[in-house]
C-alpha positions, -999 to 999 in steps of 0.1 A, spaced: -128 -88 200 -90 -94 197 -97 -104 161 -120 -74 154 -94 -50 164 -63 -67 146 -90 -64 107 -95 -31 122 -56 -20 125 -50 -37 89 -82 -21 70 -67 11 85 -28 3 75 -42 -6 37 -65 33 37 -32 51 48 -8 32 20 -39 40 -10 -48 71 1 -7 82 -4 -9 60 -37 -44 73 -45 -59 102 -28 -82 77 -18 -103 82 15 -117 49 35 -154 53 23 -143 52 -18 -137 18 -37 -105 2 -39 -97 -26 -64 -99 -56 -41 -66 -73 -59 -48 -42 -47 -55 -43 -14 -48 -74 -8 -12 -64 -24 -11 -38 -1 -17 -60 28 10 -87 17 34 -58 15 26 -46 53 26 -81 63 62 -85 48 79 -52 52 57 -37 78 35 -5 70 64 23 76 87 7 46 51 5 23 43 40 32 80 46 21 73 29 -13 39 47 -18 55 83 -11 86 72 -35 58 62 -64 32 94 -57 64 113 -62 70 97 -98 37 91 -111 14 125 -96 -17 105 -113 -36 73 -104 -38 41 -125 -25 6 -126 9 18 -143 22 36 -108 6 8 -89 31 -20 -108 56 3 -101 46 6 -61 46 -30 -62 85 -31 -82 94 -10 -55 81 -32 -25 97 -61 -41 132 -47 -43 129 -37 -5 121 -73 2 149 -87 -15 172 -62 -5 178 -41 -32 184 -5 -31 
């Protein structure tokens, strides 16, 4: 049970960082190779600082593809080394 509800907190945690990055709702397909980016990301910086990164890259890239989602992952990668 205790592992049911901590898949069910991080499935939940990767719908609310894609659907800021893609519109995306929990029942629509989501490339598996970036959710499990997503995940790494929430495991590293914690879900606040991803969501942070998602809003920063929705705000520079309005449309969906794997170009905003390199840049989503630039921008997690500078807040893990440190980098403004």
């Amino acid at each position: 049970a205790i592992m049911e509800a901590r898949r069910s907190r991080i499935d939940n945690e990767i719908w609310r960082v894609a659907g800021v990055l893609f519109g995306t709702k929990q029942n629509e397909s989501l490339r598996r190779d970036f959710a499990m980016s997503i995940q790494r990301f929430i495991e590293r910086l914690g879900l606040d600082e991803v969501l942070e990164a998602a809003d920063i890259t929705r705000s520079k890239y309005p449309y969906i593809g794997s170009k905003p989602f390199r840049y989503f992952c630039g921008i997690c990668w500078r807040f893990i080394r440190g980098e403004d």
